[in-house]
N, C-alpha and C positions, 0 to 999 in steps of 0.2 A: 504494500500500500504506500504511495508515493504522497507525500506533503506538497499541498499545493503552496501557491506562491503567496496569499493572503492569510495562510498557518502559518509558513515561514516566518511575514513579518510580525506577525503575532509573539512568534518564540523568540524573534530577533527581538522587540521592542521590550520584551519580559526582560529578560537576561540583562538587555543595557538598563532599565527601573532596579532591578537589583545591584549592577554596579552601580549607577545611581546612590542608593540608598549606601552602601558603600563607603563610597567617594562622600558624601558629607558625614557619615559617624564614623568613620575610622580618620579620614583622611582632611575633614574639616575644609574641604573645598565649598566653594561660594556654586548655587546656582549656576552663574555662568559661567565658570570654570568647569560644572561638570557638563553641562552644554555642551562643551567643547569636546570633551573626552568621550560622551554618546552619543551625539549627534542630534541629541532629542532636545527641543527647544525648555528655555529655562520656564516658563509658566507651564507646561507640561510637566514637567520634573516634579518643579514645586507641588501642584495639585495631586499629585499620583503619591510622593513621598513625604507627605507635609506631616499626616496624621500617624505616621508611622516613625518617623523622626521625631515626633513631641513624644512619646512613648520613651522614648532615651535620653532627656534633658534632664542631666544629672543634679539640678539645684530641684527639679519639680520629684526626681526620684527619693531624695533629700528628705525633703517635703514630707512628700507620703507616706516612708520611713518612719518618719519622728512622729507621727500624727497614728501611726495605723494599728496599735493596742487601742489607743482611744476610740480608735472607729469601728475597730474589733466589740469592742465592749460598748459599743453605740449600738451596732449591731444587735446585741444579744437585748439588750435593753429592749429592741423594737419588738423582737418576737417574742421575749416573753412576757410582754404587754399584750401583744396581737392575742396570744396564748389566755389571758386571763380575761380577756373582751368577750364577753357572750354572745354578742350581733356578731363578733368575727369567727365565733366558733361553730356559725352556725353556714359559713361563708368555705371556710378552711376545716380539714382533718386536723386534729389533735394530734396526730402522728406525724403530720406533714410538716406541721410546727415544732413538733418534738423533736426531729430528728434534724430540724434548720438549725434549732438553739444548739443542740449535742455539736454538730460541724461546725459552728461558728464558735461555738463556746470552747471546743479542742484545737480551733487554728488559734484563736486567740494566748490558750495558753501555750502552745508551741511557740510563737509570737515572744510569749514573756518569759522564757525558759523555764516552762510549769511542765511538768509532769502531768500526763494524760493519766487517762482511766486504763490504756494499754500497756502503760509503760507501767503505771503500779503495780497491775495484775502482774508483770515478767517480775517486777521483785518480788512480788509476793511466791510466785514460785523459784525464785531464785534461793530465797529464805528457808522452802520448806524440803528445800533438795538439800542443801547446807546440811541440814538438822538430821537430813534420815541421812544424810554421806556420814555425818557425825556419829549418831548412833550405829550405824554398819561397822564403824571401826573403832566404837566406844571409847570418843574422846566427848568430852564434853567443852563447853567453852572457856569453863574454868581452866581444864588440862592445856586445851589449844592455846589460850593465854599466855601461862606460865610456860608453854614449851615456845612460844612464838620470844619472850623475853630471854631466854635460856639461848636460842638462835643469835639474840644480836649481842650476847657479852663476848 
């Protein structure tokens, strides 16, 4: 199957948008200087890569950043509000709510270096494998203690 000649410039136009996009966040070229390097006119460029290069403005990424446990936890605010609203529960699942706040509420704490309900559960089994490893070779933590001080004289 052969590519016609209006797929070609299609694939051709893609490719140079992607250098494009390129050419101004790696390379910090102006518009018209990537113009030059695609051949694709600069109000073309701009319009095609504008909104996608505001995504990468390191003072707006910044921003975001600083702001986004707060918005996290604005978040959780709204739906567990929507959640205790009777006219919206009659609107929305209770589940569908439930399980908004649970993802929002576990990015938020991944966000703040909290500890999930996943990562407890692993210590929790992390603790209880300790204890039966302990007991399989009857040390208890007392023993492991004094043998772990015993190790660093």
């Amino acid at each position: 199957m052969e590519i016609n000649k209006i797929e070609k410039k299609k694939i051709r136009q893609n490719l140079n948008i992607i250098d494009a996009i390129l050419y101004k966040l790696q390379n910090k070229l102006s518009y018209k200087e990537i113009e030059k390097q695609t051949g694709i006119t600069k109000s073309t460029i701009h319009g095609k890569i504008q909104d996608i290069v505001a995504f990468f403005d390191p003072e707006k990424i910044k921003r975001y950043e600083d702001k986004k446990g707060d918005m996290l936890s604005g978040a959780e605010m709204m739906i567990l509000a929507k959640m205790m609203d009777g006219a919206k529960l009659k609107k929305a699942s209770v589940n569908n709510l439930a399980y908004a706040l649970q993802n929002v509420n576990n990015i938020n704490r991944l966000h703040r270096g909290q500890a999930t309900a996943i990562l407890d559960s692993l210590d929790s089994v992390i603790d209880r494998v300790e204890r039966k490893l302990r007991k399989a070779i009857d040390v208890t933590p007392e023993a492991q203690e004094a043998q772990d001080n015993n190790a660093g004289m």
